[in-house]
matplotlib code that plots the C-alpha trace (Angstrom):
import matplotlib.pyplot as plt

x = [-3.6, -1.5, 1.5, 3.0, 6.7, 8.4, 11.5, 9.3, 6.0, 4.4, 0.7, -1.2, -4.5, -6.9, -9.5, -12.8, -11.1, -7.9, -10.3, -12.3, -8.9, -7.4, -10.7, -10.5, -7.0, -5.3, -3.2, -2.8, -0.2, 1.2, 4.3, 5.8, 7.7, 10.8, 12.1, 15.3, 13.1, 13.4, 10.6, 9.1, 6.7, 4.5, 2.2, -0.4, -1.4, -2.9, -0.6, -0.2, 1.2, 2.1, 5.4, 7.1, 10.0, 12.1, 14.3, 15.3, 12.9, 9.8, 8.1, 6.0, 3.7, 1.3, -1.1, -3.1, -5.8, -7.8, -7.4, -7.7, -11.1, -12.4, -11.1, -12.5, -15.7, -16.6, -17.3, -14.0, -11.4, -8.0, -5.3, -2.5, 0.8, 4.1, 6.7, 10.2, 13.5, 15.8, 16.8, 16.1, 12.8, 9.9, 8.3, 4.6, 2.1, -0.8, -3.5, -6.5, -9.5, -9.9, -13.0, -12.9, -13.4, -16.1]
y = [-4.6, -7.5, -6.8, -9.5, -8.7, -10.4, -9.0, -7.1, -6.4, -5.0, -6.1, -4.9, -5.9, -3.9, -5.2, -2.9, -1.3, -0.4, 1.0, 3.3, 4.2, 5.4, 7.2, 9.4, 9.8, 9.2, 6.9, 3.2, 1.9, -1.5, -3.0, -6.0, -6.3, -9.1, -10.9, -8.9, -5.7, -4.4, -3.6, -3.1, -0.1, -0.5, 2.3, 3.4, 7.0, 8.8, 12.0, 13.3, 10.4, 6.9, 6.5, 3.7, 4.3, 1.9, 3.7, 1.6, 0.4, 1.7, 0.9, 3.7, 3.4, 6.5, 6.4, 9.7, 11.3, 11.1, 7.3, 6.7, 8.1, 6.5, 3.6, 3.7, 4.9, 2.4, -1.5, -1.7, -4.3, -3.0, -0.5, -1.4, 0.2, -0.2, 2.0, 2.5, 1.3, 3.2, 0.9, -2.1, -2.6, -2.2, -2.4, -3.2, -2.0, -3.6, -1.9, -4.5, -4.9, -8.0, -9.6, -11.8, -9.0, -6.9]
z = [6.2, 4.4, 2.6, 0.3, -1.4, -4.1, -6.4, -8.8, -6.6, -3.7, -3.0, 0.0, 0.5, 2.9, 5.3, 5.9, 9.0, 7.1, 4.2, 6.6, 8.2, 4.4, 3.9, 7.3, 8.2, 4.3, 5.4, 7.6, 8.5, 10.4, 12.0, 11.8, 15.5, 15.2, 18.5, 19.5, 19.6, 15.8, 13.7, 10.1, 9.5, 6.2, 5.6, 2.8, 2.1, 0.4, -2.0, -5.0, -7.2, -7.0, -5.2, -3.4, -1.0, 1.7, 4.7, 7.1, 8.8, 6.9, 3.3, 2.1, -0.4, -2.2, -4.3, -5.9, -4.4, -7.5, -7.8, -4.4, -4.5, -7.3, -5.7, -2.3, -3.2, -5.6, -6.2, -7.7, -6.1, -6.7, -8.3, -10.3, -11.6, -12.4, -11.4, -13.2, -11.5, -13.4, -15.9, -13.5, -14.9, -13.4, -9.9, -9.9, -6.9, -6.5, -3.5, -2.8, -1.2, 0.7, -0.3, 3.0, 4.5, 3.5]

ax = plt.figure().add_subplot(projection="3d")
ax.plot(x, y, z, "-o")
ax.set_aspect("equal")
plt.show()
C-alpha cells in the first residue's frame, strides 16, 4: 500500500496483495518505522461511511461497505470523495488500484 499526502488530499494506492488483504480481513494497514524508534501507522478499512481520522501516530481512513464492494469487485480503478473540514474546506480521499500491479 502507498500513501501520498498533501494539504488538501490523501491518496492511497493498493497493490494486488493489499486488495485481497481489504477483501478478507476489511482492512490493511502499513507502518512507516523512523530512525530513533518512532513510527507512522496508515490503515484502510472497510465501515460504514467514508471517514478520515489522525491520532498520534496513526491515519485511519474508511470507506463504505457498499462502495467498497462495488469497488473491489469490479474493473473499476479508484474511489473519490471529499470530506468537509468544518469550514476549512474540503479534504479529498482518493483509494486506488495500482495498475503496476495487477
Amino acid at each position: 500500500m502507498k500513501l501520498r499526502i498533501n494539504q488538501s488530499s490523501i491518496r492511497i494506492r493498493l497493490g494486488k496483495q493489499d486488495i485481497q488483504e481489504l477483501k478478507e480481513q476489511r482492512q490493511v494497514k502499513n507502518e512507516l518505522l523512523f530512525p530513533g524508534g518512532q513510527k507512522l501507522i496508515y490503515q484502510l478499512e472497510i465501515g460504514a461511511s467514508f471517514h478520515a481520522s489522525f491520532d498520534k501516530k496513526r491515519l485511519n481512513v474508511t470507506i463504505p461497505e457498499k462502495e467498497s464492494n462495488n469497488w473491489l469487485n469490479s474493473d473499476k480503478l479508484a474511489i473519490e470523495t471529499k470530506l468537509s473540514r468544518k469550514g476549512k474546506g474540503e479534504l479529498v480521499l482518493f483509494i486506488e488500484k495500482d495498475l503496476h500491479d495487477l
